[in-house]
N, C-alpha and C positions, 0 to 999 in steps of 0.2 A: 735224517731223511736224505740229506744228500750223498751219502755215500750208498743207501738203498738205488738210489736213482742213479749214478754210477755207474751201479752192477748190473742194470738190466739195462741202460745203454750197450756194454761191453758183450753182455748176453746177445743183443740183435746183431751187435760187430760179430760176433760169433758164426751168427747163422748167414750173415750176407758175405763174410769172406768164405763161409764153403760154399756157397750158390755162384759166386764168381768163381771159385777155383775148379766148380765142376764144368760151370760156361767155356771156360777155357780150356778144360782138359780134351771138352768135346771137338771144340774147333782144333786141336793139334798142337793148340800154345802151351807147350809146358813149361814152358819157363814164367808166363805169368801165372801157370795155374799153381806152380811151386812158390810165389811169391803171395798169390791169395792165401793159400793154403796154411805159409808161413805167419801172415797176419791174422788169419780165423785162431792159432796156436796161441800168438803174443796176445790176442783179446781172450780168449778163455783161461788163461794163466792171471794177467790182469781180471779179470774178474771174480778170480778165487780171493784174489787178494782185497781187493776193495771190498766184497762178500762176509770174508773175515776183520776188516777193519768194521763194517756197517753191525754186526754182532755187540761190539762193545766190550767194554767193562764193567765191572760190578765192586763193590765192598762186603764183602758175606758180614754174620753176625760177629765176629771174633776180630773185625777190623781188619783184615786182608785182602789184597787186591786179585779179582780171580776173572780170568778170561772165561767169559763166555762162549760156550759151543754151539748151543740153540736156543730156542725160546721154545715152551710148551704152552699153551693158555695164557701167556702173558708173564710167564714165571722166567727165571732164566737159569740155564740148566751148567751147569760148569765142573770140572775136576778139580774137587779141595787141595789147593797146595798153600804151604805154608812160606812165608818170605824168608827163613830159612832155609826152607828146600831150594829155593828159587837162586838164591847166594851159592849153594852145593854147584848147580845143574847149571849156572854161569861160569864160576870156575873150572870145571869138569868140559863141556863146550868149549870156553875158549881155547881151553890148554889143547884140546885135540884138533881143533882146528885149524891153530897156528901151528903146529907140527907135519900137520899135510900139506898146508902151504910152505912149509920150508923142504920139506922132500919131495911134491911134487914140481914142485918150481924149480929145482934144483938140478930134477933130471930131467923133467921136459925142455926147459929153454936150453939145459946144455945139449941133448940132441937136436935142438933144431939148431944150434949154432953149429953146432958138426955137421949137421945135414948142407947149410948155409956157406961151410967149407968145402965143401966137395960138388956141389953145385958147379962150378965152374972143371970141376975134373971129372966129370960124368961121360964125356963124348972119348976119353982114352979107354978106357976098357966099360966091357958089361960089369964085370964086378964092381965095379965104383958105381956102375948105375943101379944094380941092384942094391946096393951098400948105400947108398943116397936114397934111396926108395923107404927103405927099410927102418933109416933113422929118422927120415921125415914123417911115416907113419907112425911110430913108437912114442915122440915127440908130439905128435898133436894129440894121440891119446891120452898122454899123461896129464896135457895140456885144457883140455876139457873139463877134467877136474879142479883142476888148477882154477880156472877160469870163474865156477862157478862156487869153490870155497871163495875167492877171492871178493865177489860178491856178496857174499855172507855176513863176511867180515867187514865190508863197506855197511851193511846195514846193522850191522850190529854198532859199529862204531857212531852210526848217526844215532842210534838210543829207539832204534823199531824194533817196537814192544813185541810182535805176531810172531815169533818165531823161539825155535828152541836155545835156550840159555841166553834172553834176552837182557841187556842192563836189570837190574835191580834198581829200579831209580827212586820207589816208595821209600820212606824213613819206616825206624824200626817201632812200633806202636811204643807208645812212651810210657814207662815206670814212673810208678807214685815216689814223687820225693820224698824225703825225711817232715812237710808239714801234712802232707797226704797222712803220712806212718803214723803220727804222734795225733789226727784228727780221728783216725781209726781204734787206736789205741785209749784215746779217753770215754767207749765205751765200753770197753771192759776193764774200768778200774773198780768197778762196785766191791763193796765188799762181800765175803762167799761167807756163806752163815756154818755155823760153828755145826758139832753132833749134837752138842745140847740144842741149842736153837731149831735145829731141824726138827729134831723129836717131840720138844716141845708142843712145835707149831703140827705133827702127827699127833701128838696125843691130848689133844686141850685140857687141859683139868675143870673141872665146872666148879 
């Protein structure tokens, strides 16, 4: 309940920072109506999130743990994945994630450390100021990205569950041991009745 309660705090945050941001747009403040406007953004982002924390989890019939998407009449509605799959789609995510952050980290901050050199050689020629223009805008592009895998990775590494190729933190449903095997095994030890016996017990003799 407290994460429902949360969500529709961050829902009214929603609606009162675009009621300020339009207050302000009217009176000519654009700069706090840019900064309402930014916080109506971080509360509806935030509220997706708490939204989908407030959904929950489930254990379906076959012992798996499965995110839930909606509730219908009290039921809960979810896409069957197997912990299995889950192991794949962790591996597979991590490995491509930490590959964009190694090549875009690589060429964003070395452009802005190029841009960061020429910074001070910008006033000798236009070219160096176009040429600093140009790497400092390539540089925050890449940098964006950057930014927000790096993010990912932050939450991935803290073990939150809401997202694609999340830790596997559940154990693997557990296998019958050898007393399991050999409990299941001592009923089918009866003895299986012969041709004769069968027929027998088919044809009764009076």
């Amino acid at each position: 309940m407290a994460w429902w309660g949360a969500t529709w705090l961050l829902r009214l945050a929603v609606l009162g920072g675009a009621f300020l941001a339009w207050g302000a747009f009217e009176l000519h403040d654009y700069w706090s109506a840019a900064t309402y406007a930014g916080m109506a953004a971080l509360a509806f982002g935030l509220q997706r999130v708490t939204r989908r924390q407030a959904l929950g989890w489930i254990v379906d019939g076959n012992g798996e743990r499965q995110k839930v998407t909606h509730w219908s009449r009290g039921y809960p509605i979810h896409v069957p994945t197997s912990r299995g799959q889950r192991v794949v789609e962790e591996a597979e995510a991590k490995s491509s994630r930490r590959r964009r952050l190694l090549w875009l980290g690589l060429s964003g901050w070395g452009l802005v450390l190029w841009a960061n050199y020429l910074w001070p050689l910008t006033g000798k020629s236009d070219a160096i100021h176009v040429l600093f223009g140009m790497t400092a805008f390539f540089g925050g592009m890449l940098l964006l990205p950057w930014f927000l895998e790096l993010g990912m990775e932050l939450l991935y590494l803290s073990g939150w569950q809401d997202m694609k190729g999340a830790k596997v933190l559940d154990l693997p449903a557990p296998r019958p041991g050898l007393d399991e095997v050999m409990q299941q095994k001592t009923h089918g030890d009866g003895r299986v009745a012969t041709e004769e016996e069968a027929l027998a017990l088919l044809n009764p003799r009076s």
